[in-house]
DOGU-460705 format. One record per residue: y, z, x of N, C-alpha, C in turn; residue in one letter. Coordinates in steps of 0.2 Angstrom, whole numbers, plus 5000, padded with zeros to 4 digits. Example, Ala and Ser with C-alpha at 12.3 -4.5 7.8 and 13.67 -1.06 7.14 Angstrom:
497250395066497850395062498450395066a 498950355064499550365068500050395064s 
This chain:
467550335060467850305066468550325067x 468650335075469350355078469850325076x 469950235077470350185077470250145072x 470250145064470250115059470650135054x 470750095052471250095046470750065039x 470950105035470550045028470950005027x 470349945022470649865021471249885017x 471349915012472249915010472749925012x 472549955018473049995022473349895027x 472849875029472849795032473149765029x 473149775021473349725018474049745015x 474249795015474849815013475249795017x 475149815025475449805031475649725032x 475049675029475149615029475549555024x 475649605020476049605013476849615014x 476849665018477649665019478049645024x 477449625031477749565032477749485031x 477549475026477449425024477849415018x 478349445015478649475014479249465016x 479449485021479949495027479949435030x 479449405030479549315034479849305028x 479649295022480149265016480949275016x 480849325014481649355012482149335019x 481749345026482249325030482449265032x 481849215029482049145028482849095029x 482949125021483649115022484349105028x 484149145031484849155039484649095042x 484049045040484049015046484348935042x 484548945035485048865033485848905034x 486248875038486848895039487448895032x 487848915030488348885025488748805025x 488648775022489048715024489948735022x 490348715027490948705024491148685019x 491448695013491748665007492348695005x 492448665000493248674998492948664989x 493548694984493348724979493948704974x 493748674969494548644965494148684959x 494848724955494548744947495348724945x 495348764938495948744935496348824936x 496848804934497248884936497248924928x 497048884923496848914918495948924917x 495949004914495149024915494748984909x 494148944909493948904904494148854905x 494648834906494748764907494448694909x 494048664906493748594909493648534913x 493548534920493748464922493448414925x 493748344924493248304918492948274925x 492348234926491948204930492548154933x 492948114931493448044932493748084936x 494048154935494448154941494148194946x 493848224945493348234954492848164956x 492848114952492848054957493148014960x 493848034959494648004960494848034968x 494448104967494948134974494248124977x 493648114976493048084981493248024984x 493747984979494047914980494547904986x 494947964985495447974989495348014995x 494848074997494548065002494248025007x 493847975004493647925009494047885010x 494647865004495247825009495447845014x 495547905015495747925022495247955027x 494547935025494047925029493948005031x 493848045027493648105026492848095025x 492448105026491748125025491448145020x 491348155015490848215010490148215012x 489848265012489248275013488948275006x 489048305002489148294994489648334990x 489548324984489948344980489648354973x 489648434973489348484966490048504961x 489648464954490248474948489948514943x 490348574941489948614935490448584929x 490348634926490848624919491648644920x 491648694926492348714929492748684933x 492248674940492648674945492048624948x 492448594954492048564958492148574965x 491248564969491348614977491048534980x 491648534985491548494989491248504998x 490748484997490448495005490648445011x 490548485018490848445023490548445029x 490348385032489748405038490348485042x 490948475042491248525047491948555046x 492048605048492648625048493248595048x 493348555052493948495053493948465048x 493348425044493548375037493648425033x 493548475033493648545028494448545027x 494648565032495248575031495648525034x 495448465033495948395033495848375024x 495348415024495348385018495748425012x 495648475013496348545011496948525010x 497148505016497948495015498048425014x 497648395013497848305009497648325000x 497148374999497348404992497948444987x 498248494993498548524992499348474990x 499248424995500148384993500048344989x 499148334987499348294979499248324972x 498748364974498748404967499448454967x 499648464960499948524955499648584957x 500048624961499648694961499948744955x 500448714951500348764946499648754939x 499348684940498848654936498248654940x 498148664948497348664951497648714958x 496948724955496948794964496248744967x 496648754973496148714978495948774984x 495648784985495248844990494748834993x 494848855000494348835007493548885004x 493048855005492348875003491648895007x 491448915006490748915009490248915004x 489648845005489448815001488648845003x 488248874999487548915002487048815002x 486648825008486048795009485448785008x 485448875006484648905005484248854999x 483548835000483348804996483148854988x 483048794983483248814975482448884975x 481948864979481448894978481548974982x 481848974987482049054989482649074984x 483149044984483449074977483149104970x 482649064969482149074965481849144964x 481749174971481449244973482049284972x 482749264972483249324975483249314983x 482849274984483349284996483749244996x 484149284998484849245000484949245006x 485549225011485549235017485949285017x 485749315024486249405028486749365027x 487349415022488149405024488349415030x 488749355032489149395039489849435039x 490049435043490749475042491249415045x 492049455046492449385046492349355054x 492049405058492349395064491649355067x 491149345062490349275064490549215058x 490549235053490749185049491349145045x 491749175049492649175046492649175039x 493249185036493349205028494049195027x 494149205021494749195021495449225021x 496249255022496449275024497149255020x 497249295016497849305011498449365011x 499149355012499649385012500049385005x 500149435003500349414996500849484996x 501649454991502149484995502349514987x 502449584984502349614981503149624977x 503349604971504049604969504049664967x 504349714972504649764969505149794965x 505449754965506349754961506249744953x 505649704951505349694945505149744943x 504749774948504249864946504649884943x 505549884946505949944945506249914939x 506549844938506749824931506349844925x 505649824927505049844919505149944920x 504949984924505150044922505850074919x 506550034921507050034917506950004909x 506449964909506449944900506149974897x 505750014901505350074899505550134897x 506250144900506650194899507250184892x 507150114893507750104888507250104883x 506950054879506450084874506350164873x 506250214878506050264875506850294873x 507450284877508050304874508250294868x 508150204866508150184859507750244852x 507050244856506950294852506750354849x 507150394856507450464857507950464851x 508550404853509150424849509050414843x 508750344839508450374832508150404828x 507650444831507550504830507850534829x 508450574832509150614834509750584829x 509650534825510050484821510650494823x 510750454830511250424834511550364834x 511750324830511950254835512450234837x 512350204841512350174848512450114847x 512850074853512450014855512649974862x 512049974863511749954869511949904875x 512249904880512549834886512049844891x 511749794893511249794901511549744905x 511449784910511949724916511249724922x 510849674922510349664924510549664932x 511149634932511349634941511349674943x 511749744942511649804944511149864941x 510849844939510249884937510349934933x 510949924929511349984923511249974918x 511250024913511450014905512150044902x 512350034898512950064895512550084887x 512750144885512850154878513450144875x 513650164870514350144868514350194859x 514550224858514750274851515250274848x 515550274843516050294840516650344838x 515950414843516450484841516250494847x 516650554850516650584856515950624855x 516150654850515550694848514550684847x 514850614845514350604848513950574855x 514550554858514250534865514050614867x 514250644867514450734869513550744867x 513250734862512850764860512250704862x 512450644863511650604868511750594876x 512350634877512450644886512050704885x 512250754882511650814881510750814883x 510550774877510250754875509750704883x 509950664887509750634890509950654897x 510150704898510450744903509650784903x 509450824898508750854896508250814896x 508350744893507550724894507250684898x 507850644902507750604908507950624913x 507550664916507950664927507750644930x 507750574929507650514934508350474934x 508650484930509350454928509950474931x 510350424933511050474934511650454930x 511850474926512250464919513050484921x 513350464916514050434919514250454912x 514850474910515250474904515750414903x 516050384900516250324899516750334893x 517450324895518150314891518350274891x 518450224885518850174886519550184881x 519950144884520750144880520750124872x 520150084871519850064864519850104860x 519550164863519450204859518550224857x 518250194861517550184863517350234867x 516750284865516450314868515850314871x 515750304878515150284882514850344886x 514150294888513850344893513550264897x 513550274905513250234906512550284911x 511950224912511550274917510950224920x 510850234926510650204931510050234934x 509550204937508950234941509250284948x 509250324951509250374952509050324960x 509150344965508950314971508150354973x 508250404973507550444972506850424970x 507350424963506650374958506650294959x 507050254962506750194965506150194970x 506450254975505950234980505350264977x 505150314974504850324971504350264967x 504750254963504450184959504150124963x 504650114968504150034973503550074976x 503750134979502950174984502450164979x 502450194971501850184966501650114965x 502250064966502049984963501549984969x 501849984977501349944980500749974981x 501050034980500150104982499550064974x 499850064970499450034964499149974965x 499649934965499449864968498849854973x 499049914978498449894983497749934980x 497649994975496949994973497049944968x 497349914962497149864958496749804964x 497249804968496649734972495949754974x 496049824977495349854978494849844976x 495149844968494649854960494449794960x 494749734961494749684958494249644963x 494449674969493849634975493249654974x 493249724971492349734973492049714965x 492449704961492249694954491849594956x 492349574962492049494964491349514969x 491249554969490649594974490749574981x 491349544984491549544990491449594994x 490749585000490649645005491149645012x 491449705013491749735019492449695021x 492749685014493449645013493749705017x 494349685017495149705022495649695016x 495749775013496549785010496749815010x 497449805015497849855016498749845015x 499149875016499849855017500049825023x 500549795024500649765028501649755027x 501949825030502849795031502949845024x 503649835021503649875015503449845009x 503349785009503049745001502649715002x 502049695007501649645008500749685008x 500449635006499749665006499249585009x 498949655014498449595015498049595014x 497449535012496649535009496449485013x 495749515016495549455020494649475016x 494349435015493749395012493249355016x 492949405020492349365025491749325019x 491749275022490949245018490849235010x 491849235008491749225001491349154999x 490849164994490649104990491049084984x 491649094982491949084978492549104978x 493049074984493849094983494149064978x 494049004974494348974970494649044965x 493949064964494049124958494349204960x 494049214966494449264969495249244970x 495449214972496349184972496549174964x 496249174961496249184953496549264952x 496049284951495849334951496449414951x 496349374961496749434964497449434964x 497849334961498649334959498849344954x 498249364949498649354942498749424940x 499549434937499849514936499749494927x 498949484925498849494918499049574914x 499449584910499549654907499349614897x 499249674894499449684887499949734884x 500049704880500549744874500449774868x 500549814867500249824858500949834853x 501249764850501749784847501749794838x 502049804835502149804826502349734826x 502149694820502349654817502849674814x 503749614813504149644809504049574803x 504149584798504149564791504449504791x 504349454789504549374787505549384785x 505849354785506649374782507149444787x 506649464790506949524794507549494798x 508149524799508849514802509049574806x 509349564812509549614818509249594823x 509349644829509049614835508449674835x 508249694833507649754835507049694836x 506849644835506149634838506449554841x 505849534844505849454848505249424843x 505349344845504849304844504449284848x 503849284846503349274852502749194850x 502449164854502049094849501449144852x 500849094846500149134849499849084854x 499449124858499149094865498949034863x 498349024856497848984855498048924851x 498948934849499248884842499848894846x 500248844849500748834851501348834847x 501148814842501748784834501748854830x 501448904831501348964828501549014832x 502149054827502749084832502449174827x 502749214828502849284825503349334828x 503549374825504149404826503849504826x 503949524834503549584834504149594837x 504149684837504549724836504749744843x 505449774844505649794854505149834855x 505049894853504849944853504049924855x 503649954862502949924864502550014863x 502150004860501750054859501250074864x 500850034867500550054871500549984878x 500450004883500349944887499449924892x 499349894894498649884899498849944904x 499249984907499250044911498750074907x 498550084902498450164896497750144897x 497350064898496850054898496250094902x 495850134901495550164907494750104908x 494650044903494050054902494049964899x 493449914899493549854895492949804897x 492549804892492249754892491949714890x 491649654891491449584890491349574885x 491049544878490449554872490649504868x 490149494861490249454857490249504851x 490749464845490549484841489949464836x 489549524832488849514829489149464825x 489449464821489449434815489749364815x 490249364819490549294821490449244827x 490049284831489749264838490549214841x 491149264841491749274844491549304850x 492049304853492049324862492649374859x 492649454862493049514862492749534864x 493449604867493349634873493549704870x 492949744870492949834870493449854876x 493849924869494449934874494650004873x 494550044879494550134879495250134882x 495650174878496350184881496250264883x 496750284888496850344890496850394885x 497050474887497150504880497750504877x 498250504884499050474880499150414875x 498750364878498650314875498350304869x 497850344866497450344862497750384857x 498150454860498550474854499050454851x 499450384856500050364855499850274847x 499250274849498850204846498750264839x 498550324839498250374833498750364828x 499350384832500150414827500250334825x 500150294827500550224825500050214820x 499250204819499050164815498950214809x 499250294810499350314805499750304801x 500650304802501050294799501150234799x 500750174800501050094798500350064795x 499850114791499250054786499350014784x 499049944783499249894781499649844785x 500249884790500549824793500049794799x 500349754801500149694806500349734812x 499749714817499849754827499849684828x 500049664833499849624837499649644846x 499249604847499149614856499249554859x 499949564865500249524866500049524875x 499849454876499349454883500149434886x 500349444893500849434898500849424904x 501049374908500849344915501449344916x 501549344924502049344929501949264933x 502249214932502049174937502549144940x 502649154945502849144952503149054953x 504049044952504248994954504648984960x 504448934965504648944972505248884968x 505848904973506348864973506848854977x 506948794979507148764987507948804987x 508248824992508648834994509048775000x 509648744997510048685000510448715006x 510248725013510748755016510448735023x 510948715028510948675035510348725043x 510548815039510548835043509748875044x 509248845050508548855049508648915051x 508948975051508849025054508549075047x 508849045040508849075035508149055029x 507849075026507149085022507448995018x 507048935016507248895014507048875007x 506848935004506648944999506649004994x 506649024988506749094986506249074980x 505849124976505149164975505549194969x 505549184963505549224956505049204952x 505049244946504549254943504749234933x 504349184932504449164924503849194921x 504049244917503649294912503349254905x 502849234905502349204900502149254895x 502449254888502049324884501649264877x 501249294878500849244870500449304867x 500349274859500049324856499249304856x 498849354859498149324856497749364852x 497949414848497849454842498349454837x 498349454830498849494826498449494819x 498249564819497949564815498049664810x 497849654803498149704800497949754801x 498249824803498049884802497549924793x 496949924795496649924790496450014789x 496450054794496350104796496650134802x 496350194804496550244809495950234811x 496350224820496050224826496350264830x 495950264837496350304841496350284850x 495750294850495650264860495250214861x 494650184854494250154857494450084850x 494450014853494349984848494349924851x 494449844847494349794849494849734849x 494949714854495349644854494949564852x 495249534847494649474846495249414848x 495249344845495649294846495649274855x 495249284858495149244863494949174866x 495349124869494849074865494049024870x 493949104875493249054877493149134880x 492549134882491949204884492349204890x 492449124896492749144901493549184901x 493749184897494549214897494349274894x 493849274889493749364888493649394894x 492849364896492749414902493249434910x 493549364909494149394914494749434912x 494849424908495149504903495149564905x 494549574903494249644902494049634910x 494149604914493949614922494749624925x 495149614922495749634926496049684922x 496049694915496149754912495649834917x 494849804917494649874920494849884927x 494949834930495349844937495849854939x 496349904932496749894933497549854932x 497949894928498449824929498849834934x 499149774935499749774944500549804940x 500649844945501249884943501849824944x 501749784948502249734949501749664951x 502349584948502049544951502249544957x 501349494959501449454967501149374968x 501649374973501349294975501049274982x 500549224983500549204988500949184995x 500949224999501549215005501049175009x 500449155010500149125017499349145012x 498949085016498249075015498049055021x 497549065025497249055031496649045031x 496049015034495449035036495649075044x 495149105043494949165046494549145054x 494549135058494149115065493449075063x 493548995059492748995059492448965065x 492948935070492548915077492748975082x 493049035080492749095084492149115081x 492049105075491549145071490749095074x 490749035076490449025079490049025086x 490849055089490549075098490349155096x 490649185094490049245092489449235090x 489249195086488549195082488149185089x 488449155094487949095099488249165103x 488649205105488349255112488149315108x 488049315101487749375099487049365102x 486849295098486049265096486049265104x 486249245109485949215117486049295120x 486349375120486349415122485749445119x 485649445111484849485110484649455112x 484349385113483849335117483749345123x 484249375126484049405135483849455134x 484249485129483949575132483149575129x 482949555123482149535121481849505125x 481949455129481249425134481649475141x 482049505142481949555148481549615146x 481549635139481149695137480449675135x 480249605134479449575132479049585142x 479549545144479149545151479149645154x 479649645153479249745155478949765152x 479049765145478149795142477249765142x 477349685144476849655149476549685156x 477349685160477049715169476849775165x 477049825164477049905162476449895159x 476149885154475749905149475049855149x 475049795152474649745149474549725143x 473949715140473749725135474049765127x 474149825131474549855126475349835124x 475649835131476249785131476449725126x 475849675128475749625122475749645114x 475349715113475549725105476349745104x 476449775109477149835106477549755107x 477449695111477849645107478049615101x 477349575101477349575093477549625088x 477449695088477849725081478649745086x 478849705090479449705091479749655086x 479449595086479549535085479649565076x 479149565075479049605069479549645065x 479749685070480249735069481049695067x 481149645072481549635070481749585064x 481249545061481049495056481049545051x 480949615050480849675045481449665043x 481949675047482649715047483049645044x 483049595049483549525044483349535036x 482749545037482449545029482949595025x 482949635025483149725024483949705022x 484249665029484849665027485049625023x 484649565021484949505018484849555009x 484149565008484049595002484649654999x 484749675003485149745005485849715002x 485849665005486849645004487249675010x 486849685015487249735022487649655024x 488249685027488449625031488349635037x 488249555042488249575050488849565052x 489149595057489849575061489449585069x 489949575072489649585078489649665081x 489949705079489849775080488749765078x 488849745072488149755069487549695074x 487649655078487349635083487249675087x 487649715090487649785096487149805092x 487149845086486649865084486049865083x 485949795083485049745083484849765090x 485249745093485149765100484949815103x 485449865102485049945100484449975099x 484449945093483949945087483249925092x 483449855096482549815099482449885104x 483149925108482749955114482550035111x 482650035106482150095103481650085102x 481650025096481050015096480550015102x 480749975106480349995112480350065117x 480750085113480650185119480150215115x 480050175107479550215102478850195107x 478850135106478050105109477950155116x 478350135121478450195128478150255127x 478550275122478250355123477450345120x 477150285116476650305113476050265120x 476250225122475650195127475550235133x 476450285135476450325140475750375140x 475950415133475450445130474450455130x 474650375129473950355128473850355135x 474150345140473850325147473750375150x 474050435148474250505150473250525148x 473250525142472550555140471850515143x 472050455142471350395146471350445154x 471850465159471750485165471650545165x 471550605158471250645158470450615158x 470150605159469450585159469250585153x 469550585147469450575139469250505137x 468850485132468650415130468950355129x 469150295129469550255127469750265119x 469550265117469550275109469850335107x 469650395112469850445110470650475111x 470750415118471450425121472050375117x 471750335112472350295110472450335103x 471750365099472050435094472350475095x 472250515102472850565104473450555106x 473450475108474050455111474550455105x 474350415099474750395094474950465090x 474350515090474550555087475050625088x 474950635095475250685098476050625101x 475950585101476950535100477250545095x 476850525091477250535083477950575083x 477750655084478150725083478750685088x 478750665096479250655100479550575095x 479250555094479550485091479950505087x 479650535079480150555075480750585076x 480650645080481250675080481650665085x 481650605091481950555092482450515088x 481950495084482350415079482650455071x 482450515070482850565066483550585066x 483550615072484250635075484850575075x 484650535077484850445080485150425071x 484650435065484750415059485350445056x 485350525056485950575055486550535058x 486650535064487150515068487650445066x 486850375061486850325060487450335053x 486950365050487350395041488150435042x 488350485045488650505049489350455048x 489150415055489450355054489650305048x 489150295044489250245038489750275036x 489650345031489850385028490850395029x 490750405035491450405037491750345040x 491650305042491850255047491950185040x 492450155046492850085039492650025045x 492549975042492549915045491849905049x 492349895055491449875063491249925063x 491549995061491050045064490550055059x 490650045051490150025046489449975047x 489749915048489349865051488849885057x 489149935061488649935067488250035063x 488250065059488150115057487450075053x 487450025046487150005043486649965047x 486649935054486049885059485749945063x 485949995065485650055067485350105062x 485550105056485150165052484550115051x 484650055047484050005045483649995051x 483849985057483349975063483150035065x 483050065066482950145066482150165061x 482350155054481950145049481150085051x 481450035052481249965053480649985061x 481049995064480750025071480050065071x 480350145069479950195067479350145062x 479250105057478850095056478250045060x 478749975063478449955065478049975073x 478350015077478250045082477350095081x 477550145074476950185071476450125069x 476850125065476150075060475850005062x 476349975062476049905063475549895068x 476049935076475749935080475149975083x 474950015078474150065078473950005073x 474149975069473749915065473449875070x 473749855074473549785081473149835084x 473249875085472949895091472049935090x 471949945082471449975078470949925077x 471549845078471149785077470949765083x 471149765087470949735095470349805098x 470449855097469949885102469349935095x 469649955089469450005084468549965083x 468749905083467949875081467249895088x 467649905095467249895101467149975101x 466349975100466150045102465850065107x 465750005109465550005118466250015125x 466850015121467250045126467450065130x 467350065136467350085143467850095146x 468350045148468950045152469449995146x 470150045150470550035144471250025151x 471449975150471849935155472649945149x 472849975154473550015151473950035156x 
């Protein structure tokens, strides 16, 4: 028979849209507004008593819950609407501690437990349908250039040891200079020499005093500043890169903004609590020597360990390796002690500089010493509003979370243990591999992002496809009749395919990507056109009903395809090079393209095999 399909071919076809009604399910429960309390420490527990306190204090002020979900971490508060959303925000933020809880604007999923169940989720939106979140975050460069000046000192310290120099040392942290200081001329003569050679990035100065004291003073070079903040923030901003897609945030915004600020905007985060986590913390490591119980001078510091606040230890100036050198780091337990440690691949500088150390020190004690930067804002007393009312430094938290004995030679790959919950390892090693920040940053501003614009686009996205669909169902009716009526249904189809495709996919929609859908309906219908033209074309050859809807379908095809072909290259094209809307509208055009071409081919010779394939009395074909 001319117009049949076999039964698997039905049933496949039945199969994936059915299918496709599932997966697409999801887009039709909206996000509820919520807000998002964790602790600012990762692993930290918070207890049921006080997320009934601030449920307490909410409705004192006749703020609504819609409910409220507690895990073991954090707890997400739901809200029939934006307004209680963020009324409820800023009555948490003036009573919570923000250096003890991070409170963050949310979007809480609807989808029932049983399509979770499957993996369908809802199509993510983009910022400008679903609003999102919106962070400026202001970048200390000055500290970039103080930590690579103690990275020079260190390496001078010991340069000149080597060279059996001494010296000793003045830092004048306000002007950004060091002083050396020697005994003999001769010797300054030969570590001016000496540092003139090995450092030019420096600008060195000779120094006489009437004492009788002989110096050198030397300073970062103005070159090598600007150089230094350009890498802090250029760093800075792929470490946030690394760190946003490590959170799997789709079609985020991070760029610079001014000479130290960076912005990150987060459409459709499910989780800013942790992303704000995440993206402020300037976590680094250290790898120092243990100095020995009784030791006197100032060559090392005391440091306490992360997990024993009463337990101090005494590691050396001198840092062997730091989290820069890290190329690599991840999550794990250990087999034997079902401990939480984190797998740790250093660079090859790094792995030869860890090689030379744990050879010439077996036996002795390394420690790994974890370092935060956290950001203390403090009032400025002064009458005149024209001036910043507040000024932003940075109190440097260093703790031990390893110290343990050199037993062996290593080199680039080995283990850090002593953490004390699986959540602070895996964030570890999640901010280790993303990278560490060349400089700290703090939050300058936190925004939600247009959610009451994001919902006048969703309503002219959804009510312009709605026009342009019932203005293209009623012309393939007048035009085609019968036939008409199928090329609708696998329109209908087509686009039920595609929601599917994108939700499963992880594509986001913006509204560039509604232009697209829209697009996407009127091809599919130019596919149908040229195929029913087709057909109409052969029936008026004096050929047989049956015989003209095979050659119709079949001698289309070739013009269909290499239609929606070209149109695809074009789509990829675009993906491949384009950033933002123009990706969104690239990703709804190549998937409807795909989605089209099939159901325009397939489905729709499936309907139409089913309506006429069985009639072999057919005579007139009303087209």
């Amino acid at each position: 028979m001319l117009n049949r399909y076999p039964v698997w071919k039905y049933c496949l076809i039945l199969t994936l849209i059915a299918l496709s009604i599932i997966y697409a399910l999801p887009t039709l429960y909206p996000d509820d507004p919520a807000i998002q309390i964790s602790s600012t420490q990762a692993g930290e527990k918070l207890s049921e008593t006080f997320f009934n306190d601030i449920q307490k204090k909410l409705k004192d002020h006749q703020i609504e819950i819609k409910a409220l979900d507690v895990s073991n971490q954090t707890g997400l508060f739901r809200f029939h609407n934006s307004q209680d959303q963020l009324q409820a925000k800023t009555l948490l933020k003036e009573t919570l501690d923000s250096d003890d809880y991070i409170v963050a604007l949310n979007l809480a999923a609807t989808t029932p437990a049983w399509l979770k169940a499957i993996g369908a989720t809802p199509m993510k939106l983009g910022l400008d349908l679903s609003g999102g979140v919106h962070f400026l975050l202001a970048v200390d460069l000055d500290k970039a250039v103080k930590t690579r000046l103690e990275v020079v000192n260190a390496e001078i310290r010991s340069l000149l040891r080597l060279n059996r120099l001494r010296y000793r040392l003045v830092h004048h942290p306000e002007t950004q200079s060091v002083e050396l200081f020697f005994q003999e001329s001769s010797i300054q003569d030969e570590a001016y020499q000496l540092l003139n050679t090995k450092f030019q990035d420096l600008k060195l100065n000779k120094i006489t005093e009437n004492s009788g004291k002989f110096g050198i003073s030397y300073t970062l070079l103005p070159d090598s500043i600007r150089a230094i903040k350009q890498y802090a923030i250029q760093k800075n901003l792929t470490t946030i890169r690394n760190r946003v897609n490590e959170l799997g945030v789709s079609e985020p915004l991070v760029q610079r903004q001014g000479e130290n600020h960076i912005v990150v905007e987060l459409p459709g985060v499910q989780d800013t609590a942790e992303a704000k986590r995440i993206l402020g913390k300037t976590a680094n490591l250290e790898f120092r020597l243990a100095i020995p119980a009784g030791s006197t001078g100032d060559a090392y510091k005391t440091f306490r360990f992360r997990n024993k606040a009463t337990q101090m230890a005494n590691l050396s100036n001198d840092i062997i390796i730091t989290g820069n050198q890290v190329t690599d780091a991840k999550f794990t337990f250990n087999q034997q002690s079902a401990q939480p440690i984190v797998n740790i691949t250093l660079s090859p500088d790094g792995g030869n500089k860890m090689l030379r150390v744990t050879q010439d020190n077996l036996g002795q004690q390394m420690a790994v010493v974890y370092l935060e930067q956290k950001p203390i804002i403090k009032p400025i007393d002064h009458q005149n509003a024209a001036l910043p009312s507040s000024t932003m430094t940075f109190k440097e938290e260093a703790s031990i979370i390893s110290l343990a004995t050199i037993q062996g030679v290593f080199g680039n790959q080995f283990q850090i243990s002593g953490l004390n919950s699986p959540v602070e390892a895996s964030e570890l090693a999640l901010l280790l591999r993303s990278g560490a920040l060349a400089a700290p940053m703090y939050f300058v501003e936190e925004s939600t992002i247009g959610p009451s614009l994001g919902k006048e686009n969703i309503q002219m996205g959804i009510e312009s496809t709605l026009i342009g669909l019932i203005l293209v169902l009623i012309f393939m009716v007048l035009c085609y009749r019968k036939f008409g009526w199928i090329a609708n249904v696998a329109l209908l189809f087509n686009l039920i395919i595609l929601v599917a495709l994108m939700s499963i996919m992880g594509a986001t929609l913006t509204m560039p990507g509604i232009a697209g859908i829209v697009l996407t309906l009127g091809m599919a219908v130019d596919a149908n056109v040229l195929i029913n033209s087709r057909i109409r074309e052969e029936y008026h050859r004096g050929i047989t009903p049956q015989k003209a809807i095979f050659e119709g379908y079949n001698r289309a095809f070739i013009s269909v395809f290499d239609a929606n072909i070209t149109t695809l290259i074009a789509g990829i094209i675009l993906y491949a090079v384009g950033t933002g809307s123009v990706k969104g509208f690239a990703v709804t055009l190549s998937l409807g393209i795909i989605t089209s071409m099939f159901t325009a081919v397939t489905v729709s010779r499936a309907l139409v095999n089913l309506t006429y394939g069985r009639n072999r009395r057919l005579k007139v074909l009303k087209i």
